[in-house]
Every structure is written in structure tokens, then in C-alpha cells.
C-alpha positions as CSV (number, residue, x, y, z in Angstrom):
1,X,171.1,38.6,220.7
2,X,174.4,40.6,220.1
3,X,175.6,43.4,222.9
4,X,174.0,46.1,220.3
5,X,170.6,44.4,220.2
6,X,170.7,44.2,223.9
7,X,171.9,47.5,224.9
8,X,168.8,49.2,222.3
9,X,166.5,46.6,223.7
10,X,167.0,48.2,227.2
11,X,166.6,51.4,226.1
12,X,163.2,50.8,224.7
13,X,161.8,49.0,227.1
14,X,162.7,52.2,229.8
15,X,161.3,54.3,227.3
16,X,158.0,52.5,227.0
17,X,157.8,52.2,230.6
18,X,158.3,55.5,231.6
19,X,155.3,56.0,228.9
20,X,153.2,54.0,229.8
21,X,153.6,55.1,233.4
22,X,152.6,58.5,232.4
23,X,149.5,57.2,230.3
24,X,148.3,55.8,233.6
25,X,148.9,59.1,235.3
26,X,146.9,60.5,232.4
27,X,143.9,58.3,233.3
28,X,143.2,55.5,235.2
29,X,140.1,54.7,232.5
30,X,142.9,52.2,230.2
31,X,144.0,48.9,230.2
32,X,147.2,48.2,227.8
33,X,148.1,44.0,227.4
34,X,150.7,42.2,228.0
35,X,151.2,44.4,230.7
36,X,154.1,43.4,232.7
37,X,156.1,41.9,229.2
38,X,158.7,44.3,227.0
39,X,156.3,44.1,223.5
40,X,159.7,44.4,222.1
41,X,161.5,41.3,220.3
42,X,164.8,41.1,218.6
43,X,165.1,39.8,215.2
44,X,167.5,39.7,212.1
45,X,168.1,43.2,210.5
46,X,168.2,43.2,207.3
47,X,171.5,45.1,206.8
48,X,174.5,44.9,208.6
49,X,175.7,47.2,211.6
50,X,172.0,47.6,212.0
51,X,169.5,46.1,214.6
52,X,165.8,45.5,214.3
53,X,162.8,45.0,216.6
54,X,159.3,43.4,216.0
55,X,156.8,45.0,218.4
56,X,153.8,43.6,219.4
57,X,150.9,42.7,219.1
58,X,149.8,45.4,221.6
59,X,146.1,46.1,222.5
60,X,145.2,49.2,224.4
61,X,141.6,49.3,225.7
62,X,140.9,53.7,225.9
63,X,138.1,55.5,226.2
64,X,136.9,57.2,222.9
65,X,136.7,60.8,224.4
66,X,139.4,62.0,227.3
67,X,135.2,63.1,228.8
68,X,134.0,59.6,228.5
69,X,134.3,57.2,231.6
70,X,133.9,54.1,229.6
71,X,136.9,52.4,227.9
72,X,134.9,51.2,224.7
73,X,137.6,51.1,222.4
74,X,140.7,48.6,222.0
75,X,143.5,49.7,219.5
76,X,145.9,47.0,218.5
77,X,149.5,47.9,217.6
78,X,152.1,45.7,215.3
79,X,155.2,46.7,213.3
80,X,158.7,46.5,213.4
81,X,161.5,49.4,214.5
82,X,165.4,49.5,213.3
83,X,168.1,51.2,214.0
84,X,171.7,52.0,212.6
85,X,175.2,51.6,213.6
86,X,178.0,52.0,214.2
87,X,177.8,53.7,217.3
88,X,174.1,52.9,219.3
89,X,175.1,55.5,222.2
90,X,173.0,58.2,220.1
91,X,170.2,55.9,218.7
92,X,169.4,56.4,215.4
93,X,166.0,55.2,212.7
94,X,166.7,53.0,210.0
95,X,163.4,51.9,209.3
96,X,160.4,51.4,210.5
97,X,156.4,50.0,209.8
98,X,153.3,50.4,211.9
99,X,150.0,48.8,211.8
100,X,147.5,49.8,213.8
101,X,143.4,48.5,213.8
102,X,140.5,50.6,216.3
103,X,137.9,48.3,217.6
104,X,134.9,49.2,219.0
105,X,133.2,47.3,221.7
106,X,129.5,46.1,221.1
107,X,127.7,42.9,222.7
108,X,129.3,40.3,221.4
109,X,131.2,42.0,218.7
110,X,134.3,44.1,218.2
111,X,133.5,46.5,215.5
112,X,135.9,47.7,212.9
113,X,136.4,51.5,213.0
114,X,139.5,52.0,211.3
115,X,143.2,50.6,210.6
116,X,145.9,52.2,209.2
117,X,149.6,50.9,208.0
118,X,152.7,54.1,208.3
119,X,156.0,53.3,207.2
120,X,158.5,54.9,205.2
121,X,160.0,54.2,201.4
122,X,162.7,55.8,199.9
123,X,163.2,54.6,196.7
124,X,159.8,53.7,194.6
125,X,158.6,56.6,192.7
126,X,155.4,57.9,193.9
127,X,156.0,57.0,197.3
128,X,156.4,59.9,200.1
129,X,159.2,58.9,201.9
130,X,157.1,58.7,205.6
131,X,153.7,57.5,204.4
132,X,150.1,56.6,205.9
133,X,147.6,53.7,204.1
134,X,144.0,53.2,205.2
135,X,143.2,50.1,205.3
136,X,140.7,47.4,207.0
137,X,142.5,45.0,209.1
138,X,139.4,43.3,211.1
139,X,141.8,40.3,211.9
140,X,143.6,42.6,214.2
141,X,140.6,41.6,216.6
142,X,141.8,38.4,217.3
143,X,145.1,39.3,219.6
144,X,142.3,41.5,221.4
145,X,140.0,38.6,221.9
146,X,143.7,36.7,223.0
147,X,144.7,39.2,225.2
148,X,141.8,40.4,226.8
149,X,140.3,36.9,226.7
150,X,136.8,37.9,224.8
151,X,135.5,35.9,222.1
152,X,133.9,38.7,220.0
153,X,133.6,38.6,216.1
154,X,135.2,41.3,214.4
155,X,132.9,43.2,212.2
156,X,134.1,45.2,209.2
157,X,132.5,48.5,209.7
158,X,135.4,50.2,207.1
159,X,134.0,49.5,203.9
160,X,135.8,49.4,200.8
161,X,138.9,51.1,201.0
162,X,140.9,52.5,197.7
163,X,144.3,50.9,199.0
164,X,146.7,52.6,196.8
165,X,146.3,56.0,198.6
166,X,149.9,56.9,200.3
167,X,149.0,60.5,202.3
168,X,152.4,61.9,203.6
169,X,152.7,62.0,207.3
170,X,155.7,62.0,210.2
171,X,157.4,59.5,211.4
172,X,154.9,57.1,212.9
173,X,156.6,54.4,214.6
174,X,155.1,52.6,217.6
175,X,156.4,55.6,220.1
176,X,154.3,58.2,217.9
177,X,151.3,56.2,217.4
178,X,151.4,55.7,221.4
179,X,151.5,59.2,221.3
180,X,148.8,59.8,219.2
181,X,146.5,57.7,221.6
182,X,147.1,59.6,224.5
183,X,146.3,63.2,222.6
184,X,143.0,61.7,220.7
185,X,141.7,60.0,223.7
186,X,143.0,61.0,227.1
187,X,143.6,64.4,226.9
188,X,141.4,67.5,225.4
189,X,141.2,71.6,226.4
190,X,139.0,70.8,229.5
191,X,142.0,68.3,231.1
192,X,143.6,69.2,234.6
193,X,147.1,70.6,235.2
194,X,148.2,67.2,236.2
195,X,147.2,65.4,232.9
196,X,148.7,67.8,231.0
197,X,151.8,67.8,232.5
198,X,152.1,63.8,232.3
199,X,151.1,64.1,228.6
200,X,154.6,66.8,228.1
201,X,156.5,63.8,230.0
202,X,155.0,61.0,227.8
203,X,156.3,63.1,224.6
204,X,159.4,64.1,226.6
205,X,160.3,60.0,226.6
206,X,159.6,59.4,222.7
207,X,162.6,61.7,222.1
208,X,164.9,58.9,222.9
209,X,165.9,58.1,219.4
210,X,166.2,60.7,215.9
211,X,164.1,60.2,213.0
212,X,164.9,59.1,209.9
213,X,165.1,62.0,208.2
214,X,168.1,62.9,209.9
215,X,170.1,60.8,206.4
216,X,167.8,61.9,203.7
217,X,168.9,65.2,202.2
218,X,166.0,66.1,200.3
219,X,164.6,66.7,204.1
220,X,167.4,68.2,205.0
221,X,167.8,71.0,203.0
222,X,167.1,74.3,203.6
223,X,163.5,74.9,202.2
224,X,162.3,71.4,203.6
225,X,163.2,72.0,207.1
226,X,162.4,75.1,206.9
227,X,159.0,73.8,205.9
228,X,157.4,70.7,205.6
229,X,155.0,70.9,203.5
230,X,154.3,67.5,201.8
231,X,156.3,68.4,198.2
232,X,159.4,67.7,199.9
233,X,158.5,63.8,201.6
234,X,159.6,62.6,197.6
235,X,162.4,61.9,196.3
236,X,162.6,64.1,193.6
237,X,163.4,67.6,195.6
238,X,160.8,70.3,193.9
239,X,163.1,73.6,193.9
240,X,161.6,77.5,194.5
241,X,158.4,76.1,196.6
């Protein structure tokens, strides 16, 4: 691993521990795996002056409400994250893909809820740049039944999923999919001061690194930031919207 790789690897792992820390303060009804291991690994980038990370698999075990007690669902996490050089002092997103599958618990079973593959494409027509794909990925039960040492069948509860469906969406690398966790299951209106506040922090340490965005100019000009509505996640700039 090069002095780039390893100077980004350090920064990641801080980041996900200070976010994780504050997921706990959130609530103590979770249980994330490996625990006490960076889920980040270093591999080849696949251009130069760049560096890339495989991360995971991850399982969280959550509660499905932020009112339930009961931790019945495990979400598994896989993708990659990259970043650009030169300079790695102000990090910056090259490229990134996320896969994520929601499991939950029955007697004996680990039923199939929901999975979901974000990355980003910026050259295939039809594609939004940042892009979401439904999707069943039951297999995704089997680093839950590793890492939480079950030995529960996955059960396709998904159905038969159109797979050529690309809805636009953010930037949903592993840092905003943690994210989304935390605000669909462990936080709602009724949560206390404190949980709130650790929920600001969590968000506060995804900021570590810009978006993608940041190089594309047909979301950088003025009536895409000045909007975002999904016309402008194409390539092919629509003017006058």
C-alpha cells in the first residue's frame, strides 16, 4: 500500500469510528460486525494518481422502527469507494458503488425485504450520473449468517424485480447509506435531545470527503445547483428548466 492509500485509509477509518460511536450513542438496540476491524481494504485503482477501497461486507443488526426495542433487522453493506489525486489533503470522489440487502429475522429464516445497488456513470446514455437499482440480492444473507454466526436460509420476499430501472439519487456511498440507517431506524420526531444531537454529529463526520459532482459541469452549472431536480443528473444538460 503506497503513502496515498495509507494516509486515506486512516482517514476513513476515523471517520467511521467516530460514526459509529455516535450510532451507539443513538441507541444501544444495534449490533454492527466486524466490530473492532477497519471494513476498509485497499486495492488497485483503476486510474492513476487515484486510490480505491473495497468495503465490506458489513452487517448491521437495527431495529426496524427508532420505537421498537427489538433489533429484527440485519442490513448488509458491500461496495467499493475511490478517490483522486494529486493532492489527498482535501479528499476528493472519483467513483464509487454500493450494495446494500435488508433482512428480516424470522425462526430459522432471514427474509429478504429489499436490496438496492447506487453508483454513479457518466458516460452511457440513459444513465443518471448518481443512480439507484432495485434489486434482490438474498445471497447477501450469507456474510450475516458468517458474521453473526446463524445458519438461517435466506428467503426471497422481493419478487420479480424490472432490473433496468436507474431512479436518480445522491451520492450514496457507504458513509450515506450509514447515514440513511441511522435516520430510517434510530431516529424519528418523538427521539430525545441527546439522540438528535448524536445524529447532527454522525452527519457532521460524513463530510470528510466532496462529492463527485464537484468535476462534472453539467452539475455545476448555475440552474443545476441551483436546483437539483433530476433533469440535470444526465449528461446531456436540458437548458431553460
Amino acid at each position: 500500500m503506497n503513502r496515498d492509500a495509507i494516509s486515506v485509509q486512516r482517514r476513513l477509518d476515523k471517520a467511521w469510528n467516530d460514526i459509529i460511536h455516535e450510532m451507539r450513542r443513538m441507541s444501544g438496540h444495534i449490533d454492527l460486525r466486524p466490530s473492532r476491524q477497519s471494513p476498509f481494504r485497499p486495492v488497485e485503482a483503476a486510474s492513476p494518481g487515484s486510490v480505491k477501497f473495497d468495503v465490506g461486507p458489513i452487517v448491521f443488526n437495527v431495529p426496524e422502527n427508532a420505537r421498537a426495542r427489538t433489533p429484527n433487522l440485519y442490513i448488509t453493506i458491500e461496495g467499493w469507494l475511490s478517490f483522486e489525486g494529486p493532492d489527498f489533503t482535501n479528499l476528493r470522489t472519483k467513483d464509487f458503488g454500493t450494495e446494500i440487502a435488508y433482512f428480516r429475522s424470522r425462526i430459522g429464516a432471514l427474509q429478504h425485504v429489499y436490496g438496492a445497488h447506487y453508483d454513479m456513470d457518466e458516460a452511457r446514455p440513459g444513465h443518471p450520473v448518481f443512480h439507484m437499482q432495485v434489486k434482490p440480492m438474498v445471497e447477501f444473507a450469507g456474510p450475516v449468517n458468517d458474521l453473526f454466526k446463524l445458519r438461517a436460509a435466506g428467503e426471497n420476499a422481493m419478487g420479480t424485480i424490472l432490473a433496468n430501472v436507474r431512479t436518480p439519487s445522491a451520492q450514496m456511498d457507504v458513509f450515506s447509506v450509514v447515514t440513511q440507517i441511522c435516520a430510517d431506524h434510530l431516529i424519528d420526531k418523538e427521539s430525545p435531545k441527546e439522540v438528535r444531537t448524536a445524529f447532527k454529529a454522525l452527519r457532521r463526520h460524513s463530510t470528510f470527503f466532496l462529492g463527485a459532482a464537484h468535476r462534472l459541469a453539467y452539475l455545476s452549472e448555475p440552474q443545476a445547483s441551483g436546483c437539483y431536480r433530476s433533469n440535470h443528473w444526465y449528461d446531456a444538460p436540458v437548458a431553460n428548466i
